[in-house]
Backbone as XML, in Angstrom:
<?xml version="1.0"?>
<chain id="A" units="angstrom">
  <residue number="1" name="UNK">
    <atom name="N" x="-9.677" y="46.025" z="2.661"/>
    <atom name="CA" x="-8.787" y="45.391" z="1.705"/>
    <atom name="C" x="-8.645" y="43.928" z="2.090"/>
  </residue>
  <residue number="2" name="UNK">
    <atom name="N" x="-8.846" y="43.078" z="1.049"/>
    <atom name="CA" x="-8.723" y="41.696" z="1.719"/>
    <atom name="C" x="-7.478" y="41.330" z="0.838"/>
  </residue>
  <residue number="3" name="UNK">
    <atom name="N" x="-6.588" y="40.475" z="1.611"/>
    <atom name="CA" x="-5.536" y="39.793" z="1.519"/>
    <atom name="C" x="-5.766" y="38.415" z="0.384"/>
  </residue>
  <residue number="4" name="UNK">
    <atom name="N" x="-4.607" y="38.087" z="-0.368"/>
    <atom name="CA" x="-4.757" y="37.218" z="-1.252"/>
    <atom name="C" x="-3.293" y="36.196" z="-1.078"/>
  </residue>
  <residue number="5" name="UNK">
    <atom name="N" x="-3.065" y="36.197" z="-0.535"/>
    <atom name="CA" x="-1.931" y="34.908" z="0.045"/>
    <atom name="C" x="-1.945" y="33.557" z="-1.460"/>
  </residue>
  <residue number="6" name="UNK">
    <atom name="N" x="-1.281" y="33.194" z="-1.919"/>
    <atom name="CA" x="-1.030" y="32.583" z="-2.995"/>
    <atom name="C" x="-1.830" y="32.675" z="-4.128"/>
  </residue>
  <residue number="7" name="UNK">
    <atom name="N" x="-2.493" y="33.697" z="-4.476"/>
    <atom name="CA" x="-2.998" y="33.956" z="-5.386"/>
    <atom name="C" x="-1.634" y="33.867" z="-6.995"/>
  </residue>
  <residue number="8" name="UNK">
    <atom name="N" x="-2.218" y="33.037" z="-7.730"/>
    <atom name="CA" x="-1.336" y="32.476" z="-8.686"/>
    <atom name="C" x="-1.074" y="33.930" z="-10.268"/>
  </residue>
  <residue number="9" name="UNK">
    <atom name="N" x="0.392" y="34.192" z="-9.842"/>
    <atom name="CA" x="0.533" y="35.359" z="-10.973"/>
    <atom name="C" x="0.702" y="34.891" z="-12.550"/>
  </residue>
  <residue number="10" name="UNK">
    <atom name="N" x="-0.417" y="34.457" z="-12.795"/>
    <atom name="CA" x="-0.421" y="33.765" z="-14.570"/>
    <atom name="C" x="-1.623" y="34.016" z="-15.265"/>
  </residue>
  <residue number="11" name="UNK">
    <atom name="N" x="-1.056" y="35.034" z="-16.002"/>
    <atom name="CA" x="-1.791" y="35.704" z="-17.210"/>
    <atom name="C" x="-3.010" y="34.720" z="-17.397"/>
  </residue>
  <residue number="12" name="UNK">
    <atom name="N" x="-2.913" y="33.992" z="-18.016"/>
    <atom name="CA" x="-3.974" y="32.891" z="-18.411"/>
    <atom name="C" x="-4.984" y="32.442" z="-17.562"/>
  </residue>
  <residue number="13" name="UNK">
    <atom name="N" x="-4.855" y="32.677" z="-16.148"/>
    <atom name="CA" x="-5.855" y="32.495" z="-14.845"/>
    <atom name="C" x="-6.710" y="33.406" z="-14.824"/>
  </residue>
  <residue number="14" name="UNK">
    <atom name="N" x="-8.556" y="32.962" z="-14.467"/>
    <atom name="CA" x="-8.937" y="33.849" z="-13.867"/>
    <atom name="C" x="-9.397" y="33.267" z="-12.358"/>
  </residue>
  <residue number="15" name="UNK">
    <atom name="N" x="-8.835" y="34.302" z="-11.578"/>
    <atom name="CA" x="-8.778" y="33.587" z="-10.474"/>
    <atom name="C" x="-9.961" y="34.548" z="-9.421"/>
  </residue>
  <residue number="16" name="UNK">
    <atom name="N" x="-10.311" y="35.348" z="-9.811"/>
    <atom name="CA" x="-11.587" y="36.534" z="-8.979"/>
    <atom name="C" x="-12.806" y="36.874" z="-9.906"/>
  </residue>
  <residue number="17" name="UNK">
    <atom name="N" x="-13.501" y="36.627" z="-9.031"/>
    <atom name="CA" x="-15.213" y="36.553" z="-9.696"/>
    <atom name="C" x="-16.096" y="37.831" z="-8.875"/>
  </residue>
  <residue number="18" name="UNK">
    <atom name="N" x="-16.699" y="38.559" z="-9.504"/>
    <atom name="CA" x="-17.819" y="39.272" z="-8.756"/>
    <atom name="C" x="-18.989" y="39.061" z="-9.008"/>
  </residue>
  <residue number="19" name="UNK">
    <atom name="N" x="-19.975" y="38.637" z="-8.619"/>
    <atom name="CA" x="-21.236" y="38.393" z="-8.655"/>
    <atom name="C" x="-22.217" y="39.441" z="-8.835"/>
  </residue>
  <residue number="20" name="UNK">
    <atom name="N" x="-23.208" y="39.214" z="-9.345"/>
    <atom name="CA" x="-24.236" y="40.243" z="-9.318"/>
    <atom name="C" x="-25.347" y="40.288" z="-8.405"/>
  </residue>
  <residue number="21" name="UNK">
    <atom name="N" x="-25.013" y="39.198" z="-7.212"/>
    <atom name="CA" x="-25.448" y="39.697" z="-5.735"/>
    <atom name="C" x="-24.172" y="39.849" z="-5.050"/>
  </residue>
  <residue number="22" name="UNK">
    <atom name="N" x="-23.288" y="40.348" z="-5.721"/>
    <atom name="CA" x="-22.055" y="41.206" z="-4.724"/>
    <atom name="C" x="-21.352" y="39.849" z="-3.968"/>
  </residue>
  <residue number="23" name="UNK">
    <atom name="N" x="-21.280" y="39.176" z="-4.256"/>
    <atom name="CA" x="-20.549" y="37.771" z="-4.246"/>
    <atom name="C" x="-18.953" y="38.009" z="-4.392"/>
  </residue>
  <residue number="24" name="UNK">
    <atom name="N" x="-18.098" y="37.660" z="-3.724"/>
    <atom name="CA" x="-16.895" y="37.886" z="-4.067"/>
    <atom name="C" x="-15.815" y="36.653" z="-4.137"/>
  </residue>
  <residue number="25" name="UNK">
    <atom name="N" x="-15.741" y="36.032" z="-5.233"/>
    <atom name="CA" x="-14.797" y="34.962" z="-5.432"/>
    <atom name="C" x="-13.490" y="34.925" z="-5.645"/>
  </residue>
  <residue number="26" name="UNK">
    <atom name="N" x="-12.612" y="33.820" z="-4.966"/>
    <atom name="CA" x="-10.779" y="33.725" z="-5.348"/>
    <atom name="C" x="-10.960" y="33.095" z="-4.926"/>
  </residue>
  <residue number="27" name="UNK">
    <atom name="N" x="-9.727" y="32.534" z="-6.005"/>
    <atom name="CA" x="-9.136" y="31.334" z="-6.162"/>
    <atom name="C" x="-7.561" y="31.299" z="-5.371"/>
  </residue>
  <residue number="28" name="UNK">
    <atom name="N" x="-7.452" y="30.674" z="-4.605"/>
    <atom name="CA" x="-6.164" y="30.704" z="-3.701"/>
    <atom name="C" x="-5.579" y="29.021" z="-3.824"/>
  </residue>
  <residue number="29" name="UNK">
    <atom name="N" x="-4.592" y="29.363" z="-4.761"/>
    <atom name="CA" x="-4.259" y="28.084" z="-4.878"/>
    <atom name="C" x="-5.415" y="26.821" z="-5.440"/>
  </residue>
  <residue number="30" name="UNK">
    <atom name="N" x="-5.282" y="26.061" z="-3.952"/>
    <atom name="CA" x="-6.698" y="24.825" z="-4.705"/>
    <atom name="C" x="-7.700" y="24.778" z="-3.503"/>
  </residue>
  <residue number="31" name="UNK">
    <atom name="N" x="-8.113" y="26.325" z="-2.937"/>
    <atom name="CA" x="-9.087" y="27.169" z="-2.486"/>
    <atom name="C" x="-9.977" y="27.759" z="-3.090"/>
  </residue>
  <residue number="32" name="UNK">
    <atom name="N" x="-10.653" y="27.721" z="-2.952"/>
    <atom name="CA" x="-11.816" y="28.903" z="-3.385"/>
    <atom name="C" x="-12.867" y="29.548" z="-2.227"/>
  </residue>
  <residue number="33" name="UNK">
    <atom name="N" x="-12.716" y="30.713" z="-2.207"/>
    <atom name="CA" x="-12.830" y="31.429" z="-1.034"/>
    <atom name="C" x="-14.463" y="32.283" z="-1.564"/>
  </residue>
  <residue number="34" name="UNK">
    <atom name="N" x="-15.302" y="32.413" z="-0.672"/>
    <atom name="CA" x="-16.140" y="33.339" z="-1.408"/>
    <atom name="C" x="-16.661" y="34.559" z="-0.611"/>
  </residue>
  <residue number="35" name="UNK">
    <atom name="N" x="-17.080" y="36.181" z="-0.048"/>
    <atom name="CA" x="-17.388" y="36.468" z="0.661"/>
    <atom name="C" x="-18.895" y="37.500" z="0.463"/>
  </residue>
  <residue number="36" name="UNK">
    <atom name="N" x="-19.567" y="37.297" z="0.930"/>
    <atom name="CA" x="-20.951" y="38.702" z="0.174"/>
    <atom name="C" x="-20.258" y="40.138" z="0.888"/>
  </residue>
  <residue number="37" name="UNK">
    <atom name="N" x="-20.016" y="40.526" z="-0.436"/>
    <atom name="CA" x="-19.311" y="42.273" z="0.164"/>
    <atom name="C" x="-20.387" y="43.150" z="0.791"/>
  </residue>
  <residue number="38" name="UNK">
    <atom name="N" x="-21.435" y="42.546" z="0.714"/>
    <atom name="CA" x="-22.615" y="43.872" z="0.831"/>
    <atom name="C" x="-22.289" y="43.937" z="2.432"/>
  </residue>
  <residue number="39" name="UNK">
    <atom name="N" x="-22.225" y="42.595" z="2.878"/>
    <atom name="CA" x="-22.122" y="42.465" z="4.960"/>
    <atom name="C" x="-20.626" y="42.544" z="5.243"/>
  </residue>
  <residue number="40" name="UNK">
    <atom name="N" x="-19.896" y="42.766" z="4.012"/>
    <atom name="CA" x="-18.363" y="42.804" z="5.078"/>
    <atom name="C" x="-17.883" y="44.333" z="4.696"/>
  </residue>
  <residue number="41" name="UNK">
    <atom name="N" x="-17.114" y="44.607" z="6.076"/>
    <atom name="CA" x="-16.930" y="45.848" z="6.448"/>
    <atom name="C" x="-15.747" y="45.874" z="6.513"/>
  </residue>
  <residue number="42" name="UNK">
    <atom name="N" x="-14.465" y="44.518" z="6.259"/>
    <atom name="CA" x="-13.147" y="44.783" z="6.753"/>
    <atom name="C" x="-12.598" y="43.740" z="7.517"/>
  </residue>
  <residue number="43" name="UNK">
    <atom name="N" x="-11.439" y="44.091" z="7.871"/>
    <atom name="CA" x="-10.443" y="42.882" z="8.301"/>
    <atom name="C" x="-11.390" y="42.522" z="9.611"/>
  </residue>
  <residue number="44" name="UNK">
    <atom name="N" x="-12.073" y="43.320" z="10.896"/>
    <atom name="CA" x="-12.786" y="43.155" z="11.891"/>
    <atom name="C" x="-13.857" y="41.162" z="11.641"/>
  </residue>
  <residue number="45" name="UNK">
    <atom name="N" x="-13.968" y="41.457" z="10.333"/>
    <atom name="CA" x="-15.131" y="40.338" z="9.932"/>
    <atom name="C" x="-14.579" y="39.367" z="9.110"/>
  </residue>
  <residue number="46" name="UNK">
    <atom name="N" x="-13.194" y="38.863" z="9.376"/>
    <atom name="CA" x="-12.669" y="38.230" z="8.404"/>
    <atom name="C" x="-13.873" y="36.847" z="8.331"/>
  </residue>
  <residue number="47" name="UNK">
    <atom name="N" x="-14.488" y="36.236" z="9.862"/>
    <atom name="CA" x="-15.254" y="35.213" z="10.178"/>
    <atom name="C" x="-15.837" y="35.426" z="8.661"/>
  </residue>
  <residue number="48" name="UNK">
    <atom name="N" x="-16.460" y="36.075" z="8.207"/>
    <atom name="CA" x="-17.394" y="36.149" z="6.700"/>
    <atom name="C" x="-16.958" y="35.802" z="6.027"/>
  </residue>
  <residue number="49" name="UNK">
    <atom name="N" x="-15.582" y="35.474" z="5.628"/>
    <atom name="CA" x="-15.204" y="34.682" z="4.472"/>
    <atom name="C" x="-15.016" y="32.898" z="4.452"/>
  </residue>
  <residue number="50" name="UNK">
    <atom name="N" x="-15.308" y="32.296" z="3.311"/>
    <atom name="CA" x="-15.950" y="31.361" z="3.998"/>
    <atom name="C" x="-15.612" y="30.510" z="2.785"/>
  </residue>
  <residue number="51" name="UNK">
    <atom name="N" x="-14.814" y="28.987" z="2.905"/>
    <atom name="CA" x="-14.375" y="28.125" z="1.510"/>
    <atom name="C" x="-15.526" y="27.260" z="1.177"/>
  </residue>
  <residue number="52" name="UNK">
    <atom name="N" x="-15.423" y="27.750" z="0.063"/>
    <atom name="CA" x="-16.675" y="26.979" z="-0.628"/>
    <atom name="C" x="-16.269" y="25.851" z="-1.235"/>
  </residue>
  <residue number="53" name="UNK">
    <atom name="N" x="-14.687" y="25.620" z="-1.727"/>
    <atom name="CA" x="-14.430" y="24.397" z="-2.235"/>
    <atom name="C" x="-13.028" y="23.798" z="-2.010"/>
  </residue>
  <residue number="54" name="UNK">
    <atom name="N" x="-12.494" y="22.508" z="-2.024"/>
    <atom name="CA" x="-10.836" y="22.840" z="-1.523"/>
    <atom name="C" x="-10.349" y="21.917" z="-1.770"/>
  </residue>
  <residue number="55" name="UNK">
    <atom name="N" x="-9.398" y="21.287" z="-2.437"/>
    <atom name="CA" x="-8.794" y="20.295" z="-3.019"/>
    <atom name="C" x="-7.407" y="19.811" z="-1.643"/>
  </residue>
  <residue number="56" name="UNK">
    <atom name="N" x="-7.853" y="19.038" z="-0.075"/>
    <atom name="CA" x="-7.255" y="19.294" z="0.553"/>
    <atom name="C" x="-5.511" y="18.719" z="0.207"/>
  </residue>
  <residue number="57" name="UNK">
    <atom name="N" x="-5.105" y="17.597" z="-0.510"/>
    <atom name="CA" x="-3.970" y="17.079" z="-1.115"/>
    <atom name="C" x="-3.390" y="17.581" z="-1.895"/>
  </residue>
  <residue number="58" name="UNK">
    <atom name="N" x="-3.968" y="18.967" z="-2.445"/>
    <atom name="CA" x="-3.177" y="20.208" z="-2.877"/>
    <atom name="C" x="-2.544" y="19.532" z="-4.346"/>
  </residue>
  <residue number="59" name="UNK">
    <atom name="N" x="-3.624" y="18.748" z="-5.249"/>
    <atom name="CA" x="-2.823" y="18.725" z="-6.642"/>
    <atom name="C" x="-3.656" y="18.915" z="-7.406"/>
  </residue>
  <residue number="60" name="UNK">
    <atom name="N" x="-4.895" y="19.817" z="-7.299"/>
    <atom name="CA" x="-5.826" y="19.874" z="-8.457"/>
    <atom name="C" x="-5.909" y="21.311" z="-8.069"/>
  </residue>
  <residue number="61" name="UNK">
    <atom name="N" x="-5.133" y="22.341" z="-8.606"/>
    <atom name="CA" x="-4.851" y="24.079" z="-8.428"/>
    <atom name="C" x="-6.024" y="24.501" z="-9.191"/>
  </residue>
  <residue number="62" name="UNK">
    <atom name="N" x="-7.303" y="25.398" z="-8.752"/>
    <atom name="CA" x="-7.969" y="26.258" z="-9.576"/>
    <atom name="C" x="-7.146" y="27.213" z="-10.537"/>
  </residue>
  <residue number="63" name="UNK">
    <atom name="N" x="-7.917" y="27.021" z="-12.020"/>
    <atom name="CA" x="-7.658" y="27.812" z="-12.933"/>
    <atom name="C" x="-8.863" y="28.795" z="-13.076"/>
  </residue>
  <residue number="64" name="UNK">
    <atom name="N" x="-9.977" y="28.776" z="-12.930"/>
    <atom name="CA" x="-10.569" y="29.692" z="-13.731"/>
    <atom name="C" x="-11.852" y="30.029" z="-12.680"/>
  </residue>
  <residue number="65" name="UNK">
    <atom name="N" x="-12.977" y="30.892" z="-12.553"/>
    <atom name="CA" x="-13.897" y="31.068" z="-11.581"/>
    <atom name="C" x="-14.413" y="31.860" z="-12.635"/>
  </residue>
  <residue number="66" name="UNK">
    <atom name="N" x="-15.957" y="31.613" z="-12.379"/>
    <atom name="CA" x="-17.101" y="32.401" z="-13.135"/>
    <atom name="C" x="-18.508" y="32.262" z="-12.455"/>
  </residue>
  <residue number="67" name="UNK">
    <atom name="N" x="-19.052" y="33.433" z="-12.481"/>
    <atom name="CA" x="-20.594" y="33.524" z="-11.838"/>
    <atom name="C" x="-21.482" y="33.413" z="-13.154"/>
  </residue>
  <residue number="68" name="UNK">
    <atom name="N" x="-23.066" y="32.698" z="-12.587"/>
    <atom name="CA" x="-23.475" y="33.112" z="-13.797"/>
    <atom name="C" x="-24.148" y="34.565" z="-13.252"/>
  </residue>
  <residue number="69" name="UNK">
    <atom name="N" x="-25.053" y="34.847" z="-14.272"/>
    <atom name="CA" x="-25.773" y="36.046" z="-14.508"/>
    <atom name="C" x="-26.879" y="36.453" z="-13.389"/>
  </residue>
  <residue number="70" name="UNK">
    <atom name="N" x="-26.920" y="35.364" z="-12.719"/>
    <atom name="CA" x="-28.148" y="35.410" z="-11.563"/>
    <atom name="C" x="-27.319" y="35.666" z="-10.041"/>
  </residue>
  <residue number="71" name="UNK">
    <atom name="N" x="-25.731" y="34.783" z="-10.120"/>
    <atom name="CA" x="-24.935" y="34.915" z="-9.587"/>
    <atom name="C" x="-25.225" y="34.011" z="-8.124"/>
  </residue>
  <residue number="72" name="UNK">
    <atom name="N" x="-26.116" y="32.773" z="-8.265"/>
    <atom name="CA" x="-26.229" y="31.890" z="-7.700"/>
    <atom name="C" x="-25.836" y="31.061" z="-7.883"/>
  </residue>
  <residue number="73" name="UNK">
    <atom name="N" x="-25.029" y="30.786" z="-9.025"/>
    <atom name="CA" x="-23.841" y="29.295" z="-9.517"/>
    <atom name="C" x="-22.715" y="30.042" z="-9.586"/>
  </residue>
  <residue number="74" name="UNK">
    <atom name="N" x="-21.344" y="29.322" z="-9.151"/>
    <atom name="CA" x="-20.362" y="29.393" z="-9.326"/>
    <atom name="C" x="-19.340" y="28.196" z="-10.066"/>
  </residue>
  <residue number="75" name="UNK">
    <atom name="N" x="-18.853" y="28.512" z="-11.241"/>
    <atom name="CA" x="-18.506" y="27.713" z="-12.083"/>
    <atom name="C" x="-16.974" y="27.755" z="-11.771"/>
  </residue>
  <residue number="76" name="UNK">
    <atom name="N" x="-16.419" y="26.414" z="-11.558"/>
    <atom name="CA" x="-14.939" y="26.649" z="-11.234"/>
    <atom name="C" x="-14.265" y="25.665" z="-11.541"/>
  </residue>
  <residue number="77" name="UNK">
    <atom name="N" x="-13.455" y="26.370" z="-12.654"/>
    <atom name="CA" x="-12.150" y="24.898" z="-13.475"/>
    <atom name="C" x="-10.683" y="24.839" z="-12.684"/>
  </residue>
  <residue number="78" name="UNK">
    <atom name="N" x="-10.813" y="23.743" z="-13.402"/>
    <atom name="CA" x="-9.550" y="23.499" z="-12.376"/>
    <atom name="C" x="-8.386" y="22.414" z="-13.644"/>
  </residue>
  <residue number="79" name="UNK">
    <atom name="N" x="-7.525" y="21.993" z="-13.047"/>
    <atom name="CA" x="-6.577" y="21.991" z="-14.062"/>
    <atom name="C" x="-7.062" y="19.813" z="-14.578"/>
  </residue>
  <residue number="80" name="UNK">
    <atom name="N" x="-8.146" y="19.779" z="-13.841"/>
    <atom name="CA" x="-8.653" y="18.349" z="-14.018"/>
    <atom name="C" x="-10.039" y="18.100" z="-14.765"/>
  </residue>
  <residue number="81" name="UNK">
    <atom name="N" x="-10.155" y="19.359" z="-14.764"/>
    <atom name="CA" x="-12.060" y="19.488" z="-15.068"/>
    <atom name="C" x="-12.833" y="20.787" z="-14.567"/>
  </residue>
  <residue number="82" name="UNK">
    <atom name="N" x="-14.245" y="21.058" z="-14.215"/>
    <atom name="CA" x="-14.690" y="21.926" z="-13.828"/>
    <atom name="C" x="-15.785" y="21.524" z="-13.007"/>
  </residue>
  <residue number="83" name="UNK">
    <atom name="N" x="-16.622" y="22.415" z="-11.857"/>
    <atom name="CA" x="-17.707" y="22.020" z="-11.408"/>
    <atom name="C" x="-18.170" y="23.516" z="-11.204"/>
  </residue>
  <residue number="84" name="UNK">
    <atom name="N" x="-19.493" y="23.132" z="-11.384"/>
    <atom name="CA" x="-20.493" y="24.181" z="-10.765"/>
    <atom name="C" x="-21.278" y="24.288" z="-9.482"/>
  </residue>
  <residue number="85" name="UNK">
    <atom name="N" x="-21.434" y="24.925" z="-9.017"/>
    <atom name="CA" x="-21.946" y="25.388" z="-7.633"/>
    <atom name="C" x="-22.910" y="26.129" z="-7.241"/>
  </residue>
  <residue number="86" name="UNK">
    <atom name="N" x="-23.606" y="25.766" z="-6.552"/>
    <atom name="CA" x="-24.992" y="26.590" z="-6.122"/>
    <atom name="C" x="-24.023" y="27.237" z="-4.522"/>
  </residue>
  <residue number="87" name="UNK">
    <atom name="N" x="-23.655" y="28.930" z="-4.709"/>
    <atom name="CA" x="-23.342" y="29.270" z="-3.700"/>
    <atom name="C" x="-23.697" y="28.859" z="-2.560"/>
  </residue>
  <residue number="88" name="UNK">
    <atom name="N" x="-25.049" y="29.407" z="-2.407"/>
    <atom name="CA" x="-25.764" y="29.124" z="-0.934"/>
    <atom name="C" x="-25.905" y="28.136" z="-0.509"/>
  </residue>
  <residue number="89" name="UNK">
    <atom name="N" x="-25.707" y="27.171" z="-1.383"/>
    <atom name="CA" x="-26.259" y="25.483" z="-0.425"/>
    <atom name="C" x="-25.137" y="24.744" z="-0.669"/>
  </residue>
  <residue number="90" name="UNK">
    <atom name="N" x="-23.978" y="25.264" z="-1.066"/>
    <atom name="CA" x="-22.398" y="25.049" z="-0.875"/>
    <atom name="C" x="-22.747" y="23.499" z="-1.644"/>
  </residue>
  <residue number="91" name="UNK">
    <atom name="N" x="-23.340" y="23.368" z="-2.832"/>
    <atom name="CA" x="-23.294" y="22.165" z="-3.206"/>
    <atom name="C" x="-22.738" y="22.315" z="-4.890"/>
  </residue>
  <residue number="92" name="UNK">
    <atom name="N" x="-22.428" y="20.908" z="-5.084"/>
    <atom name="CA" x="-22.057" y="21.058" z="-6.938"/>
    <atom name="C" x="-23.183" y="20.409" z="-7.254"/>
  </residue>
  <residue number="93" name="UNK">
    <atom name="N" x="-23.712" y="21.622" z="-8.484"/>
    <atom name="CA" x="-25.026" y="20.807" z="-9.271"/>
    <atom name="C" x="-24.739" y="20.418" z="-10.737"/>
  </residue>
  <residue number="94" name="UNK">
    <atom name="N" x="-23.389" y="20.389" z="-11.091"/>
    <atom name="CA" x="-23.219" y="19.883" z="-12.522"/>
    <atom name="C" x="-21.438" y="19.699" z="-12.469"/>
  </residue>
  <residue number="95" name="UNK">
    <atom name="N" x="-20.820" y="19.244" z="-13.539"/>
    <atom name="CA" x="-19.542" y="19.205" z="-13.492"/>
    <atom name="C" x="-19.041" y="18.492" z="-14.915"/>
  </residue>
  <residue number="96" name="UNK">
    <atom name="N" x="-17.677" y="17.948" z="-14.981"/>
    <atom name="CA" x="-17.082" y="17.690" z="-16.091"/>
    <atom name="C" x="-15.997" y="17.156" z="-15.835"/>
  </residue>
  <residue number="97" name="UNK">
    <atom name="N" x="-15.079" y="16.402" z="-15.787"/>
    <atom name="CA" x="-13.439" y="15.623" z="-15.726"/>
    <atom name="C" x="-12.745" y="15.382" z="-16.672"/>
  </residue>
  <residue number="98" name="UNK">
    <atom name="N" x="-12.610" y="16.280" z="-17.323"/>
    <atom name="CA" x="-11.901" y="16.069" z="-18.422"/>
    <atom name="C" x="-10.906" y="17.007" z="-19.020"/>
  </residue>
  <residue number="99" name="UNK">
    <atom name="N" x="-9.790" y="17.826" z="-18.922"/>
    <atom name="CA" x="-8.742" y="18.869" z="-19.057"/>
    <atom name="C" x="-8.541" y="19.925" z="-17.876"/>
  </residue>
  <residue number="100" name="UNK">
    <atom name="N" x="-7.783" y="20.775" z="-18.480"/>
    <atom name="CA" x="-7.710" y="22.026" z="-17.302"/>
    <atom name="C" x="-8.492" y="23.248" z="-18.521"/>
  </residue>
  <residue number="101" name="UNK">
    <atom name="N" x="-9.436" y="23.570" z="-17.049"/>
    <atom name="CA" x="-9.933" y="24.852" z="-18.079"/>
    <atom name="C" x="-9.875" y="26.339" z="-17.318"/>
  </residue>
  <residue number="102" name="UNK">
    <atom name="N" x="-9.242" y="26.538" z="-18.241"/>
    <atom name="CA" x="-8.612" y="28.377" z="-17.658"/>
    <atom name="C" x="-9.502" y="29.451" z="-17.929"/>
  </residue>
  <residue number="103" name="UNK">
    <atom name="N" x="-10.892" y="29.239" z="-18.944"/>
    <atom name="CA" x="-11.823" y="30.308" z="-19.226"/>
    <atom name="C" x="-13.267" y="29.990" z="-18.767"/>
  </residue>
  <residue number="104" name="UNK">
    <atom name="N" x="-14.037" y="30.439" z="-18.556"/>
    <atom name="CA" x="-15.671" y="30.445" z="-18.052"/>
    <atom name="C" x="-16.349" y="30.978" z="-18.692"/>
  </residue>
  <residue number="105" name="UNK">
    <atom name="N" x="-17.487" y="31.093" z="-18.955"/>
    <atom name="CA" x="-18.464" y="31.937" z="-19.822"/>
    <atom name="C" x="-19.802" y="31.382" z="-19.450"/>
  </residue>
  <residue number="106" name="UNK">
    <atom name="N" x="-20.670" y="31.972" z="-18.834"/>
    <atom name="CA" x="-22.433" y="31.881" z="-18.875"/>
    <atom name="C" x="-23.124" y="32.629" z="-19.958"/>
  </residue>
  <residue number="107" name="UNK">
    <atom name="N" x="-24.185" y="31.174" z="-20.308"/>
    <atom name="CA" x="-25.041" y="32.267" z="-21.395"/>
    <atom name="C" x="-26.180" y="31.518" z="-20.828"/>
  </residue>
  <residue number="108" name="UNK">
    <atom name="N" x="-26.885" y="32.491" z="-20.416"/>
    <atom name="CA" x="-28.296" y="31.635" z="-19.513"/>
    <atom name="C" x="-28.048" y="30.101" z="-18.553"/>
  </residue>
  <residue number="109" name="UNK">
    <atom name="N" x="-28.203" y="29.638" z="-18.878"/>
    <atom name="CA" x="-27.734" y="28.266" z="-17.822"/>
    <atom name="C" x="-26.712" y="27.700" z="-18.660"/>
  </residue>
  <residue number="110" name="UNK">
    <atom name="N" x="-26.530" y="28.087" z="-19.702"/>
    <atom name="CA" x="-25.374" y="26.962" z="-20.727"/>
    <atom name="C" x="-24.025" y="27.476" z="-20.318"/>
  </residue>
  <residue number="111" name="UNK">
    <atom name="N" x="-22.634" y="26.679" z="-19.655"/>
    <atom name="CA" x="-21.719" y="27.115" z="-19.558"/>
    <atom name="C" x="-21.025" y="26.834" z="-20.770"/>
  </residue>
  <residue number="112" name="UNK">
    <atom name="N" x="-20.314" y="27.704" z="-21.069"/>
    <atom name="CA" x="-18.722" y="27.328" z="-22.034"/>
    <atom name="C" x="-17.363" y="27.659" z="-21.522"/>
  </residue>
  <residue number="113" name="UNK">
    <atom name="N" x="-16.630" y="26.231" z="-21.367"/>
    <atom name="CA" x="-15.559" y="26.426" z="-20.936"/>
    <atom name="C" x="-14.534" y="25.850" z="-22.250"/>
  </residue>
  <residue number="114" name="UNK">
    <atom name="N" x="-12.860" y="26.633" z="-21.701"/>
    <atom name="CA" x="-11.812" y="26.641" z="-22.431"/>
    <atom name="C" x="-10.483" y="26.357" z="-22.206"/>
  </residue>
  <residue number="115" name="UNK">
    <atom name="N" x="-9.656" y="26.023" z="-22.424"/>
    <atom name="CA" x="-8.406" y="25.680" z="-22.784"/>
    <atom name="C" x="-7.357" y="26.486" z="-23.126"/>
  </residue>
  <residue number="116" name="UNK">
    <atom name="N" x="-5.682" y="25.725" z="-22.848"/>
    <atom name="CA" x="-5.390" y="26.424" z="-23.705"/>
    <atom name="C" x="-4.536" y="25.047" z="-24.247"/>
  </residue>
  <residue number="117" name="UNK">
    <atom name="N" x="-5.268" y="24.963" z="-25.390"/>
    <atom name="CA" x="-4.506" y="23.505" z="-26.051"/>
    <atom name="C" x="-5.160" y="22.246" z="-25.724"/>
  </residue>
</chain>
């Protein structure tokens, strides 16, 4: 069971992603945490979890997390904009600055993101 320490209780968030290489994403605050479930066994291995992104001045809070379909990008809005992410090489390969976006959606490489307002 893994622990979620400020995980934000608002309907409108998506704040946990599962991947389809077993990728496990949250959003903790203006964290984003990611862990591969296939190698973790439990609290023993917490070392495996591992921040992939982090807003350290704590004023740009993740709203939204999405994998795509290959589950090697991680798409993650935030209440300023969004960026995408190549898990493994912990890098952003695309992005956007412009609103807070609370929804995600992959359709082959094309993201669509959303609002509310």
């Amino acid at each position: 069971i893994l622990d979620a320490p400020g995980l934000k209780n608002d309907f409108y968030l998506n704040l946990v992603d599962w991947s389809n290489k077993d990728i496990l994403s949250m959003a903790l605050s203006t964290f984003v945490y990611y862990v591969n479930m296939t190698d973790y066994h439990g609290k023993d291995q917490e070392d495996q979890i591992k921040v992939l992104c982090a807003d350290t001045d704590h004023t740009n809070f993740v709203s939204s997390l999405k994998s795509n379909e290959s589950g090697e990008l991680l798409a993650v809005g935030t209440k300023k904009g969004w960026k995408a992410w190549d898990v493994q090489a912990q890098t952003v390969v695309s992005g956007w600055k412009l609103g807070a976006y609370r929804c995600l959606a992959w359709n082959g490489n094309m993201l669509a993101a959303g609002s509310l307002g």
